[in-house]
C-alpha positions in Angstrom: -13.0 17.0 19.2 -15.2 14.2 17.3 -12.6 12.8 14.5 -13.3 10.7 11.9 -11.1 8.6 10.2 -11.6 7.2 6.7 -9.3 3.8 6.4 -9.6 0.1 5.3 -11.2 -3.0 6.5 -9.4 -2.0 10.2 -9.2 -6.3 10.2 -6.5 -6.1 7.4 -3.3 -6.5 8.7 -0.6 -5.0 6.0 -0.4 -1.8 4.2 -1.9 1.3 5.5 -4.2 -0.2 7.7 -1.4 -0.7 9.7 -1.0 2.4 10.5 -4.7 3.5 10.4 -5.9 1.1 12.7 -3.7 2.0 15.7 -4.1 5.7 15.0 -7.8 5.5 15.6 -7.1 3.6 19.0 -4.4 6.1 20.0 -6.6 8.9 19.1 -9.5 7.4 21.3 -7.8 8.1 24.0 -7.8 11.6 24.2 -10.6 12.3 21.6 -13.9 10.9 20.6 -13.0 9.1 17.1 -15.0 7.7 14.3 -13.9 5.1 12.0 -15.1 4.2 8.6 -14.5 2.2 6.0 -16.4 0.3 2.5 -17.5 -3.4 3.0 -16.4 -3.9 -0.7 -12.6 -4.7 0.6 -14.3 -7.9 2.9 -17.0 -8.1 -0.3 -20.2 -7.5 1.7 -22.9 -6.9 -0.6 -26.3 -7.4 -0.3 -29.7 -6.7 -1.5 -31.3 -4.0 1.4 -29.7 -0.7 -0.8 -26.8 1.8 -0.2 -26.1 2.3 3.7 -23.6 2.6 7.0 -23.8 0.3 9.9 -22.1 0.6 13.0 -19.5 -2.7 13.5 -19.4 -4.2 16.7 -15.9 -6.0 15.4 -13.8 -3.4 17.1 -13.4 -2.2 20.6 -11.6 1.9 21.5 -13.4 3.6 18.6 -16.6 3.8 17.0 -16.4 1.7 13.8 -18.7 2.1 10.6 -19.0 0.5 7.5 -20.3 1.3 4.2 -22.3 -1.4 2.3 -23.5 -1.5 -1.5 -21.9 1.4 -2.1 -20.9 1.9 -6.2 -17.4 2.0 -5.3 -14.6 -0.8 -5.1 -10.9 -1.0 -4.6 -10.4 -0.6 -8.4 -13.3 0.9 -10.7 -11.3 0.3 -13.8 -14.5 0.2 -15.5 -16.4 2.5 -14.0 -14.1 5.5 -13.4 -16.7 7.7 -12.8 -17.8 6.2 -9.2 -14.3 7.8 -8.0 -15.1 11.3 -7.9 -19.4 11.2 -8.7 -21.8 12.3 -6.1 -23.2 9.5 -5.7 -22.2 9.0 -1.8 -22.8 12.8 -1.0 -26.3 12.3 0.3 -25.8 9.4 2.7 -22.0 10.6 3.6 -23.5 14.2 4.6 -26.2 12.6 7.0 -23.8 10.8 8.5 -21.4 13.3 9.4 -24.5 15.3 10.4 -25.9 12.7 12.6 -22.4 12.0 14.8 -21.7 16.2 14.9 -18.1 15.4 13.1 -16.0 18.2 13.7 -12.9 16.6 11.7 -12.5 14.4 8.5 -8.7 12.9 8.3 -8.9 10.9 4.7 -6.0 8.3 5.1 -8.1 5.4 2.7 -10.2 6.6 0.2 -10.8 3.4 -1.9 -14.4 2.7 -2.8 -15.7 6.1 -1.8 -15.3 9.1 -4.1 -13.3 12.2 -3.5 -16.4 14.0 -3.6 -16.8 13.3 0.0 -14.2 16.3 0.8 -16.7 18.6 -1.1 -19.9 17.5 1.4 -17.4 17.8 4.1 -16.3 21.1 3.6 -20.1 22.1 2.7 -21.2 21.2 6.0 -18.3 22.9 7.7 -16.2 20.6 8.5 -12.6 20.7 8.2 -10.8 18.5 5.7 -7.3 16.4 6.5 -6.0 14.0 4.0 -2.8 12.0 4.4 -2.0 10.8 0.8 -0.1 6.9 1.5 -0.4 5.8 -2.3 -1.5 7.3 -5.6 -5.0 6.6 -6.0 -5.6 10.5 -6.5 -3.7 10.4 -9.9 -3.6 7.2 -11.0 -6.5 4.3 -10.7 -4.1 1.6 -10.2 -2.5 3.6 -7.0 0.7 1.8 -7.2 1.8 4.1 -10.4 3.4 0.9 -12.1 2.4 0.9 -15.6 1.5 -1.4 -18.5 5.2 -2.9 -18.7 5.1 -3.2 -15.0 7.6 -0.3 -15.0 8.0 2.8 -12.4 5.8 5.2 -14.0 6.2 8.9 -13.9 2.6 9.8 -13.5 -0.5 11.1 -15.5 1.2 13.2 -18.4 -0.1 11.6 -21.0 -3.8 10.6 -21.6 -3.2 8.2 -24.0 -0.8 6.2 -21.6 -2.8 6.1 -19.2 -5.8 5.0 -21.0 -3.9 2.3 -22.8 -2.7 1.3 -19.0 -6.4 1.1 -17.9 -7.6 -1.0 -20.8 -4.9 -3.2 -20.2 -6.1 -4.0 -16.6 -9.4 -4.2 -17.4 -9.3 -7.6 -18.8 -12.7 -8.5 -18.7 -13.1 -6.9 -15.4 -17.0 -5.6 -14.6 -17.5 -4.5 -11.0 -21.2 -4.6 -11.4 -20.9 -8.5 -11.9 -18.8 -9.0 -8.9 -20.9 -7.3 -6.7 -24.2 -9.2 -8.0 -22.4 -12.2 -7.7 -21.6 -11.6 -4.0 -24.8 -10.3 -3.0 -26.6 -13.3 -4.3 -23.5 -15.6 -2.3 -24.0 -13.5 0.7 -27.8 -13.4 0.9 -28.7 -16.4 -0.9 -26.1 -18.8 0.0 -28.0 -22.3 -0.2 -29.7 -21.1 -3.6 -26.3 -20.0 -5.0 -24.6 -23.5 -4.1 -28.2 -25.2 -5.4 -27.5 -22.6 -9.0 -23.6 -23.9 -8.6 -24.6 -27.5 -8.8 -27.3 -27.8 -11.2 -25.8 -25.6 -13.6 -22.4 -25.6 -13.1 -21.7 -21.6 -14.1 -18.4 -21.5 -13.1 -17.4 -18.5 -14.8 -20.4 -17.0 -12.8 -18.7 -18.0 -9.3 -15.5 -17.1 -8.4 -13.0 -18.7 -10.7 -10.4 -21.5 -9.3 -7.1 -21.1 -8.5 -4.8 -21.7 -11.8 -0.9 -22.4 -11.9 0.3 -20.1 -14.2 4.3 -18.8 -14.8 4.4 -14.8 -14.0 6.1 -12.7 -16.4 9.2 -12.0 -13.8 10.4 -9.2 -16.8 9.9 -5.5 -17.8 7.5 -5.6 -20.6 8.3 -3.8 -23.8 4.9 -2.8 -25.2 4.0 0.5 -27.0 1.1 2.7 -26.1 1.0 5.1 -28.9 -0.8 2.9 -31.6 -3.8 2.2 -29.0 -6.7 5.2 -28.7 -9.5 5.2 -26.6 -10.6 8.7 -26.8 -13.7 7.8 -24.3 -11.5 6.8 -21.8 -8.9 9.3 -22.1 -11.4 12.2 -21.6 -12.8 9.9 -18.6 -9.1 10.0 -17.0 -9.0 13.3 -17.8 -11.9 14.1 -15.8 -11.0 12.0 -12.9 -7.8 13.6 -12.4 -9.2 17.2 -12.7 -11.8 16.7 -10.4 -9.3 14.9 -8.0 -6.8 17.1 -8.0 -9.6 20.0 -7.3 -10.7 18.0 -4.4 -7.3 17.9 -2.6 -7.2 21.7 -3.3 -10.3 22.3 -1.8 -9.4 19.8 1.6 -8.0 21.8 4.3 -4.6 20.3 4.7 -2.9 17.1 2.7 -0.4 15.4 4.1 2.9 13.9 2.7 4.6 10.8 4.1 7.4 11.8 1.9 9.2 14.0 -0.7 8.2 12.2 -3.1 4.5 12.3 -2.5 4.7 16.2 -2.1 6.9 16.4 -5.1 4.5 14.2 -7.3 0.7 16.1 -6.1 2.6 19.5 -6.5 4.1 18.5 -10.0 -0.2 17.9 -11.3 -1.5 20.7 -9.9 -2.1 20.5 -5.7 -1.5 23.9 -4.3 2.2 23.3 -2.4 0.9 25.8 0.1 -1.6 23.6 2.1 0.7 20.4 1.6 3.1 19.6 4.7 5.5 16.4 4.7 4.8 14.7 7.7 6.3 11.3 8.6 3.8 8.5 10.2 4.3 7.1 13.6 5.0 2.7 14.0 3.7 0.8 16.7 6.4 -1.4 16.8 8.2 1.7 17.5 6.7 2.3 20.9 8.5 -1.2 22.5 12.0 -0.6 20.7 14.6 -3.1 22.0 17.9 -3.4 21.0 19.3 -5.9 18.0 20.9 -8.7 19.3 22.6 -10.6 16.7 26.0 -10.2 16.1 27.2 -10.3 12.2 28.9 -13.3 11.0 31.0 -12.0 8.4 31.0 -15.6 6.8 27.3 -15.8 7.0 25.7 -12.5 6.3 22.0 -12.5 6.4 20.0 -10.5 4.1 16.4 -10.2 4.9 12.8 -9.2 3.7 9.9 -9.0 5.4 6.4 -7.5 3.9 4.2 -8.8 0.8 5.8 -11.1 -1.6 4.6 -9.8 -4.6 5.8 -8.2 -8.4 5.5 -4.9 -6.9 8.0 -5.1 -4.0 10.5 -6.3 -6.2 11.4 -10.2 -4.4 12.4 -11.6 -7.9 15.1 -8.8 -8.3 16.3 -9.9 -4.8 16.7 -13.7 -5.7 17.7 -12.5 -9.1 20.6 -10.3 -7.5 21.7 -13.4 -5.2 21.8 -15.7 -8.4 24.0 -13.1 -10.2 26.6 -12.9 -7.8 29.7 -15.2 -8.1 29.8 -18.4 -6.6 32.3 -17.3 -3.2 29.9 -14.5 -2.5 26.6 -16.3 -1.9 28.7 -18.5 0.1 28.9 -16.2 2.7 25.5 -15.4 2.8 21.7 -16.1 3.0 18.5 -14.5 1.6 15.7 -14.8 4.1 12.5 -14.1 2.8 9.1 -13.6 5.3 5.7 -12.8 4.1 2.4 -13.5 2.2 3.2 -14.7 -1.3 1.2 -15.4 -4.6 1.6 -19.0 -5.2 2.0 -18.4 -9.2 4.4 -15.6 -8.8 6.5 -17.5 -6.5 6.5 -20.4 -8.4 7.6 -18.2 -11.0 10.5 -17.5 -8.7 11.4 -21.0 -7.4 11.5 -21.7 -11.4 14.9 -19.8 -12.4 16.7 -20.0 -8.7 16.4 -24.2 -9.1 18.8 -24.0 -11.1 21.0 -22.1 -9.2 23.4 -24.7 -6.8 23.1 -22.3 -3.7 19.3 -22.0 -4.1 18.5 -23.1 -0.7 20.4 -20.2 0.6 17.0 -18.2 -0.7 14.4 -19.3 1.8 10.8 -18.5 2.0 8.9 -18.7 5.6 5.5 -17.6 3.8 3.3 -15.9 6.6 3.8 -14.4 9.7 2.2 -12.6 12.6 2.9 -8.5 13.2 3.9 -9.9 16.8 6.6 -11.8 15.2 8.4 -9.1 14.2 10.7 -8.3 16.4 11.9 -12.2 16.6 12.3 -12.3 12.7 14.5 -8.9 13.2 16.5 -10.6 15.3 17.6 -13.5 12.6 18.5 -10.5 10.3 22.0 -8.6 9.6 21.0 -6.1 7.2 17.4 -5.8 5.4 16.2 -5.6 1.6 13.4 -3.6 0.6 13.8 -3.9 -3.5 10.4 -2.4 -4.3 9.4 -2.1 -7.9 6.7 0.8 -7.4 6.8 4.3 -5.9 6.6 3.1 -2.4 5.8 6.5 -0.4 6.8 5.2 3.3 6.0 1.6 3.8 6.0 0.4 7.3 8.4 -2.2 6.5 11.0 0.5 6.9 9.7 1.6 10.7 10.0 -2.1 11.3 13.4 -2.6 10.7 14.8 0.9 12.1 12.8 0.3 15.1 14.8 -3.2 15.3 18.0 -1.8 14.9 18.3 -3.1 10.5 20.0 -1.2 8.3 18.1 -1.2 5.1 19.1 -1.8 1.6 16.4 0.0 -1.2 16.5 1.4 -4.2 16.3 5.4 -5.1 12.5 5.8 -5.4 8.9 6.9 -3.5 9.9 7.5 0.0 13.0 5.1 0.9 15.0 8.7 0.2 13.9 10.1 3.4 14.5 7.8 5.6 17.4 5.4 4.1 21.1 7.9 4.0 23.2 6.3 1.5 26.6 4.9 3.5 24.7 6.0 7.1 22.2 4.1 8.0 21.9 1.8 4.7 22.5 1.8 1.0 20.9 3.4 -1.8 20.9 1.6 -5.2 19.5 2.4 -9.0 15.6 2.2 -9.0 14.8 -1.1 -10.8 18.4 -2.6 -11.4 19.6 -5.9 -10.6 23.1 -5.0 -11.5 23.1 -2.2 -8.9 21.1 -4.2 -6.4 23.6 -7.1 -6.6 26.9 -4.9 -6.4 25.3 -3.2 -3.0 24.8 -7.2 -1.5 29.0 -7.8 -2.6 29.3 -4.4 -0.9 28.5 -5.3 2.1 29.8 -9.2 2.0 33.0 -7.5 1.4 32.4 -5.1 4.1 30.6 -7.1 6.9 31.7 -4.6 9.9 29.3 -1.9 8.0 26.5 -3.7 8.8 27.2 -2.4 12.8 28.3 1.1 11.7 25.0 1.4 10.0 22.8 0.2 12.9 24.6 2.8 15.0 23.4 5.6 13.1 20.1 4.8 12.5 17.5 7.9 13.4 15.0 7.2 15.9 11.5 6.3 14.6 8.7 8.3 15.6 5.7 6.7 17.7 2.1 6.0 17.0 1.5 8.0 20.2 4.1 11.0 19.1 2.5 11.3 15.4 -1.3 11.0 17.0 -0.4 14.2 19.2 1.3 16.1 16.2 -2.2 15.1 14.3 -4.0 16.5 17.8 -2.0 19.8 16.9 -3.1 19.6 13.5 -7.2 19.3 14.1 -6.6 21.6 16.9 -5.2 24.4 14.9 -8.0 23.7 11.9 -11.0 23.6 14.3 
């Protein structure tokens, strides 16, 4: 079969591309696969029009990548680039030119869903494995305007007052012009830079500024944009039409099942399927032993608002003084400087504080070494999550996981099994499950015992195999 896959910047190391990337090379070996992607996420823009050039960047599969197309990662102000036909043209030759018998949609940003429309036009079957919510809500994360768990698109007016929120002076057509001229033109944009010092025209500098660590408390229902309402409108409709018209849609959880069914995707051609982990395919066994006087909670991923870090530290600062004596809070992964700065500004004034430690960085290779410092791990995400890889990651090294009751954690976390379960969003809750298991150290090793085994790259790309096999 000839299989193309629609992902990210296959470079990008976190998020879905970490599962995209060694799909395509997994599927490579059995089946000729395509891969492509939208410069916009690397910002290559230039001035020689709207095309797709093969990368030589990437070795095991056939790698393309879209350049100057309308499209990037957020069109907050252009909403109509998400589902417009303005890539059907170009998309269609493609697919025509490399005889593509299979379209798997895993990353869709930058493109427009109108691509599954050309696809089934010209034949070709449709897959679409839905990670995050970028079919109902422009933002994807579903995290609204008070940085809140949101519920979905029910209401217009919400959503638009959410959109104009994030806009914020936002205009895609002005980043793009600004990167084609830094890309093409580089000495004559550093010679513009100098002589007239148009800052605001260049990418701005890095500012310290305090994040607002809080759930916001503002009101929706006095704001009306009736334009962008009905544009919202439309992009949902024409979304959700889309994934009814693909040929399958996957569901890396429950949750994502529960939430397309709920606005409007036909439940008959949805299937729950969990992804396969690379780190999976090597699984050795944890080797630490729990020091019940030195319990070690851990998180590993991006350290950001929307996986919930500050609840974490917040939790540890909340306990009472004898409990975070008998523990520490390791902390790995990319941060924002301002919003751990934000951080570091409540928990110095905390007298344990260097119990919270944060190693910044690290390297997908390091994993299993980071595991290994690790008791019991703490994934307090703050948006609908639907299956992050961060859990794969620890059940492949043997960590029970502590996360709260929301997106996909459900499926794969079992209350008093193989972790805890606490109340989506609460510190309260969060910091009685970390007391829990201080006052219960041995649970830590009952829980690693019963975690499930995690499925493989190699075992999900031959379910998939199944999949296109069946369709074509």
């Amino acid at each position: 079969m000839r299989i193309l896959i629609i992902g990210d910047y296959p470079k990008r190391i976190g998020g879905v591309t970490n599962y995209t990337r060694p799909l395509a090379f997994e599927l490579s070996k059995s089946q000729e696969t395509f891969y492509l992607y939208n410069g916009a996420s690397t910002d290559n823009f230039d001035f020689r029009g709207i095309r797709i050039e093969e990368s030589k960047e990437f070795s095991g599969f056939r790698c393309f990548e879209l350049i100057n197309g309308q499209g990037i990662e957020k069109n907050y102000d252009n909403l109509d680039v998400d589902t417009s036909d303005w890539f059907d043209r170009l998309f269609r030759a493609f697919i025509k030119k490399h005889e593509i018998e299979i379209i798997h949609i895993n990353e869709i940003f930058g493109f427009s869903s109108a691509m599954i429309n050309v696809a089934r036009q010209s034949g070709i079957k449709v897959v679409v494995t839905v990670h995050e919510y970028w079919w109902l809500c422009p933002h994807r994360v579903m995290v609204d305007f008070n940085n809140k768990i949101c519920d979905g698109p029910y209401n217009m007016q919400k959503c638009s007052y959410c959109v104009h929120k994030k806009l914020n002076g936002v205009s895609s057509t002005y980043k793009k012009r600004r990167e084609k001229i830094r890309n093409s033109l580089p000495a004559s944009f550093k010679l513009i830079k100098a002589i007239f010092g148009l800052k605001k025209f260049f990418r701005p500098e890095k500012t310290d500024k305090i994040v607002d660590l809080e759930f916001g408390s503002a009101d929706f229902t006095a704001f009306k944009n009736q334009k962008l309402e009905d544009q919202l409108s439309i992009r949902l409709n024409k979304n959700i039409a889309a994934l009814n018209s693909a040929n399958l849609i996957i569901g890396v959880s429950e949750d994502v099942k529960d939430k397309l069914t709920a606005y409007g995707v036909n439940p008959a051609i949805v299937l729950v399927q969990h992804i396969g982990s690379t780190i999976a395919e090597n699984k050795t066994a944890h080797i630490k032993e729990v020091n019940k006087e030195k319990i070690v909670f851990g998180f590993i991923g991006g350290i950001g608002y929307y996986k919930g870090v500050h609840q974490l530290v917040d939790a540890f600062t909340r306990m009472p003084d004898s409990y975070k004596e008998k523990c520490v809070v390791e902390l790995y992964g990319k941060y924002d400087s301002n919003y751990l700065n934000s951080i570091n500004k409540f928990l110095k004034l905390d007298k344990y504080a260097e119990k919270v430690r944060f190693h910044g960085r690290y390297n997908p290779e390091d994993v299993r070494d980071i595991t290994n410092t690790i008791d019991i791990m703490v994934l307090p995400s703050l948006c609908a999550d639907t299956a992050p890889q961060t859990i794969f990651e620890s059940f492949s090294c043997e960590l029970p996981i502590i996360a709260p009751k929301v997106g996909g954690f459900p499926d794969f976390v079992k209350d008093n099994v193989n972790g805890l379960i606490y109340q989506e969003a609460s510190v309260d809750s969060l910091k009685e499950k970390l007391m829990y298991i201080i006052d219960n150290p041995h649970l830590v090793g009952i829980f690693r015992r019963q975690i499930p085994e995690v499925k493989t790259i190699s075992q999900n790309c031959s379910e998939l195999v199944e999949v296109y096999k069946s369709l074509v």
